[in-house]
PATORVO-285668 format. One record per atom (N, C-alpha, C): x, y, z; residue in three letters. Coordinates in steps of 0.001 Angstrom, whole numbers, padded with zeros to 6 digits, always signed. Atoms other than C-alpha are relative to their C-alpha. Example, Ala and Ser with C-alpha at 12.3 -4.5 7.8 and 13.67 -1.06 7.14 Angstrom:
2
+000890-001190+000000ALA;+012300-004500+007800ALA;+000900+001200+000000ALA;-000820-001190-000060SER;+013670-001060+007140SER;-000770+001090+000730SER;
//
This chain:
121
-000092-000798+001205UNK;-014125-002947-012431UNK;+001218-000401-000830UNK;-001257+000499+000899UNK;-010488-004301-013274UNK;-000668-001088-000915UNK;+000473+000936+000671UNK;-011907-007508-013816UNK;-000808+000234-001308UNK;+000613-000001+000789UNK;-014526-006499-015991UNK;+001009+000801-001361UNK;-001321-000368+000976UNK;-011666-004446-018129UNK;+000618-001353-000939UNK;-000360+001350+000689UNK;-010110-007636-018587UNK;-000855-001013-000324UNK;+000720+000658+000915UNK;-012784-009519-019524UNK;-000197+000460-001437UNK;+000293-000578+001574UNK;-013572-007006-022463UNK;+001550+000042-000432UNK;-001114-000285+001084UNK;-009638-006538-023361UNK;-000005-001881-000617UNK;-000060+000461+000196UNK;-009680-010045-023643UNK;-001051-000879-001264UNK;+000432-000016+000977UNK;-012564-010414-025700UNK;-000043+000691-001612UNK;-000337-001296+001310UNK;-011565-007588-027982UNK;+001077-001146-000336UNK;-001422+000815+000459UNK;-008317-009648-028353UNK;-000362-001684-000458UNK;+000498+001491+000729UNK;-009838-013495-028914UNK;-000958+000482-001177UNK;+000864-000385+001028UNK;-012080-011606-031554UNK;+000461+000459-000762UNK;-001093-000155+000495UNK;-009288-010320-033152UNK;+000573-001187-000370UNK;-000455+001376+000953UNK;-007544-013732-033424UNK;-000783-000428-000367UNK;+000664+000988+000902UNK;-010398-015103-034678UNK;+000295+000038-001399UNK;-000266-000467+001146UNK;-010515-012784-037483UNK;+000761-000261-000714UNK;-000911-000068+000945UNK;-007241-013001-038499UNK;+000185-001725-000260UNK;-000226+001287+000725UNK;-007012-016823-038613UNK;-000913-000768-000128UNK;+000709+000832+001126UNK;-009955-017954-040045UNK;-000411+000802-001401UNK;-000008-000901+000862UNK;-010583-017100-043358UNK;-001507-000355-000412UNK;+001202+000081+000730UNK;-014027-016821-044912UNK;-000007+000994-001279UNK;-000211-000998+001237UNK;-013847-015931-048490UNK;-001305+000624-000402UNK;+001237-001029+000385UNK;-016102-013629-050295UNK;-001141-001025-000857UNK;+001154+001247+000363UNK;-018235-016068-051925UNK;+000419-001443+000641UNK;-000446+001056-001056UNK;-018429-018736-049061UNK;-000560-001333-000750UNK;+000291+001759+000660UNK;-018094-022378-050498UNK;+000474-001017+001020UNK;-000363+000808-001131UNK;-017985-024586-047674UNK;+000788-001025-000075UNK;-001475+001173-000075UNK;-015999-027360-048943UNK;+001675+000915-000121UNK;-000910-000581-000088UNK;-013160-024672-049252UNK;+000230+000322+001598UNK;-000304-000560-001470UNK;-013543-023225-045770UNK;+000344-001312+000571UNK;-000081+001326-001031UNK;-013780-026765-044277UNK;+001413-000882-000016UNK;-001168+000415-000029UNK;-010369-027791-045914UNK;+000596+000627-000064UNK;-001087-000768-000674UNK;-008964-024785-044924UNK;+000540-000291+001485UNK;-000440+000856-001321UNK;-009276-026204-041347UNK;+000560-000734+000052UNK;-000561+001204+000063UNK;-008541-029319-042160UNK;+001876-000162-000373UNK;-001315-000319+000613UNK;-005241-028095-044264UNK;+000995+000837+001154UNK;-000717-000818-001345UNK;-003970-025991-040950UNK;-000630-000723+000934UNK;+000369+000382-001501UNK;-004697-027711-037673UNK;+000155+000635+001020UNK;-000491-001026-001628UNK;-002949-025608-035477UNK;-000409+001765-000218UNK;+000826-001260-000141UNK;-004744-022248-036839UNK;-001291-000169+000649UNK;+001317+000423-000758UNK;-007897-024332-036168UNK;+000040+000398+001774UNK;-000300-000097-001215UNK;-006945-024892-032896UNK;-000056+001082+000841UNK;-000292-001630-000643UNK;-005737-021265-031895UNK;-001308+000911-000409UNK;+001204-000747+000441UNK;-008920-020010-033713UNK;-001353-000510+000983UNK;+001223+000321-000558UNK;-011101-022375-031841UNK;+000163+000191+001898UNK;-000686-000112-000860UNK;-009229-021622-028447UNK;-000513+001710+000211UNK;+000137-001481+000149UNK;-009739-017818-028822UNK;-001380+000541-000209UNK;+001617+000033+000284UNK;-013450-018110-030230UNK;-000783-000780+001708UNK;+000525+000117-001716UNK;-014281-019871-026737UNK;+000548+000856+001018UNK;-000644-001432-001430UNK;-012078-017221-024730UNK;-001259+001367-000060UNK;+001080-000819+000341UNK;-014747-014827-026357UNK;-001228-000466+000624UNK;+001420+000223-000297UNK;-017911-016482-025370UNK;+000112-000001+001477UNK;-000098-000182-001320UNK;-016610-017027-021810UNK;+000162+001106+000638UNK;-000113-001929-000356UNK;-015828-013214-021508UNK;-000790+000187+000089UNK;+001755-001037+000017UNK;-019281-012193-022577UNK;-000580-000553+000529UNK;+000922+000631-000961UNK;-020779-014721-020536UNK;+000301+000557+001203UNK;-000219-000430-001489UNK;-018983-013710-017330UNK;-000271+001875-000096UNK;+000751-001194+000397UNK;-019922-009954-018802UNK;-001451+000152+000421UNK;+001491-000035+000091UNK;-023110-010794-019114UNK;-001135-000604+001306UNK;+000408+000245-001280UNK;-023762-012432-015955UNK;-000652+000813+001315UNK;+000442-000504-000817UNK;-024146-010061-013608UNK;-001204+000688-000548UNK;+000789-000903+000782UNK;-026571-008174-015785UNK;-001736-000845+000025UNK;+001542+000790+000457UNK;-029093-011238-016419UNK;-000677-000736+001647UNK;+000596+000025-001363UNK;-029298-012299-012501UNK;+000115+001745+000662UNK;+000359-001349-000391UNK;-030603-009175-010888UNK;+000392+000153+001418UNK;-000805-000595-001702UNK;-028924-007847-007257UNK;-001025+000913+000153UNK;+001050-000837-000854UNK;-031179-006438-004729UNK;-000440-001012+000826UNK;+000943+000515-001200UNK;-034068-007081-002269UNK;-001598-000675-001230UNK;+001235+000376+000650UNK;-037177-008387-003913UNK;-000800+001751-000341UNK;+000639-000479+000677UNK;-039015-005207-004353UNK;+000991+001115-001280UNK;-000825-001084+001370UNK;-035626-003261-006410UNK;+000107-001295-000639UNK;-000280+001025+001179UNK;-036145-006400-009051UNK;+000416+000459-001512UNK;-000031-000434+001152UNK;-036282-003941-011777UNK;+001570+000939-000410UNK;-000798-001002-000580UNK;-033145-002154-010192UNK;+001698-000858-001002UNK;-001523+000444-000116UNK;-029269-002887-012040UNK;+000431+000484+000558UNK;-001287-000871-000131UNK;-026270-001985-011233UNK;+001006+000581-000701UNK;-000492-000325+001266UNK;-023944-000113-012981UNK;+001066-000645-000684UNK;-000729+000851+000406UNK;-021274-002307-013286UNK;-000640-000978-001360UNK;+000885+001136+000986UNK;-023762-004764-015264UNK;+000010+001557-001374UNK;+000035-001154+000640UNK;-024442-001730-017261UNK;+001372+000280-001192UNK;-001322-000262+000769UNK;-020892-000659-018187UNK;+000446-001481-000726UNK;-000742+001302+001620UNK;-020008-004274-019485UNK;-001029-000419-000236UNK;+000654+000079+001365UNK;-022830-004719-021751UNK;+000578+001377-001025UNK;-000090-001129+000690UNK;-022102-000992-022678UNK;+001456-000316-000926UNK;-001488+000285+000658UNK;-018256-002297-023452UNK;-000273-001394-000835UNK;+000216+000817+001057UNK;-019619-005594-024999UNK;-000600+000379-001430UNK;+000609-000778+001250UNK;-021579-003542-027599UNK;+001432+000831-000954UNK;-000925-000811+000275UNK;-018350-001550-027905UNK;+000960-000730-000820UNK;-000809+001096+000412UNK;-016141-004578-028506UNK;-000664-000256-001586UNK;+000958+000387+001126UNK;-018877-005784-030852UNK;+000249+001194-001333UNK;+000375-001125+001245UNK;-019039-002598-033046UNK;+001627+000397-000759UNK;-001432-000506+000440UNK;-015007-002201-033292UNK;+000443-001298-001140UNK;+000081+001293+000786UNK;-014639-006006-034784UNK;-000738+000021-001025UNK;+000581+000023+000768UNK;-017809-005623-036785UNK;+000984+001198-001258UNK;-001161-000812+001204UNK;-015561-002982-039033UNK;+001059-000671-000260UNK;-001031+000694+000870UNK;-012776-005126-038986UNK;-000610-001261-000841UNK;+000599+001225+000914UNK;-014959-008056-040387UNK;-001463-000500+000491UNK;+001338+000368-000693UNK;-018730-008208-040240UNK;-000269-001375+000020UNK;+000491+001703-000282UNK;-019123-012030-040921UNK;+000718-000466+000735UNK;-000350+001192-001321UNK;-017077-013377-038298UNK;-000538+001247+001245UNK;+000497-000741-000901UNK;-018392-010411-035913UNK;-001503-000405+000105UNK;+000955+000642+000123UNK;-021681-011990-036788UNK;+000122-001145+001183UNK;+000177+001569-000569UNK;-021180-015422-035731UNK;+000273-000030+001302UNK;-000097-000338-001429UNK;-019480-014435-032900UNK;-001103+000493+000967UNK;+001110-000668-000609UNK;-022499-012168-031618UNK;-000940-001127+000204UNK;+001058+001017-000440UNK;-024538-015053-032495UNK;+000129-000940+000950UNK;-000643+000567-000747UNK;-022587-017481-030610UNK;-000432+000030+001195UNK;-000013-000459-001679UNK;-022558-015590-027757UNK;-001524+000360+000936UNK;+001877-000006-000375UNK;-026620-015159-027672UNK;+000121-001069+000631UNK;+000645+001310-000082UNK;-027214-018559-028090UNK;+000939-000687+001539UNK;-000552+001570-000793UNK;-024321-020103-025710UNK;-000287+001018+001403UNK;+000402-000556-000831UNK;-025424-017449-023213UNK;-001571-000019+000287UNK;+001406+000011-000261UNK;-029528-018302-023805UNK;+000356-001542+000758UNK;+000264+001623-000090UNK;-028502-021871-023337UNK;+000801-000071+001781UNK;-000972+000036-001267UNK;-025865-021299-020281UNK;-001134+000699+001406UNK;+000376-000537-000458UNK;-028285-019284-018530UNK;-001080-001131+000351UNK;+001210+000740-000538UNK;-031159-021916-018164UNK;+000649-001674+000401UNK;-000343+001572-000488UNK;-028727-025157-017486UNK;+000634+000176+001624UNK;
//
C-alpha cells in the first residue's frame, strides 16, 4: 500500500513538472512549440524525464489490475489494492486535468497507449 502511495505521489509530481515546463500555447503552432524545445534543452530533458516517471507509475499502477490474482475459477475476482490505484490514478488524472487539460490529455493518452502496447510485448 506504501508503494502504491508512492507510485501515485510520484505521478502527481512528474505531471506537475510536466506542466510547468512545457509550454503549449493557446493557439498551438508547432514550429513554435518545437523551438521552444529546441531553444531550452535542459527543460526538454527534465520535462521528458518526468513525462516517463509518469507512464512508469501508471504502468506499475496499472499492473496489478490488468493481470488478474486468483485460482482459475475467481478470474473475474480483483483485488482491492488494484482497485485503489486505478481509483488514485483517476484521482491524479482529474487534479492535473484542472491544472492544464492539454497536457493532462496527452499524458492520459500516453499512458493508454504505452500501457496497451507494454502489456502485449
Amino acid at each position: 500500500m506504501i508503494a502504491a502511495f508512492l507510485q501515485l505521489s510520484a505521478s502527481f509530481i512528474g505531471g506537475y513538472l510536466f506542466i510547468e515546463w512545457v509550454e503549449i500555447g493557446s493557439p498551438f503552432y508547432a514550429h513554435v512549440f518545437v523551438m521552444g524545445l529546441i531553444l531550452s534543452p535542459v527543460e526538454f530533458l527534465a520535462a521528458a524525464i518526468a513525462f516517463f516517471s509518469v507512464l512508469t507509475a501508471n504502468w506499475l499502477l496499472l499492473k496489478p489490475f490488468l493481470t488478474r490474482n486468483g485460482s482459475k475459477r475467481d478470474k473475474k475476482k480483483y483485488s482491492l489494492p488494484a482497485f485503489t490505484g486505478i481509483l488514485g490514478i483517476f484521482l491524479v488524472f482529474a487534479v492535473l486535468f484542472v491544472l492544464s487539460p492539454v497536457h493532462t490529455v496527452v499524458l492520459f493518452g500516453s499512458s493508454l497507449v504505452y500501457g496497451i502496447i507494454s502489456m502485449y510485448a
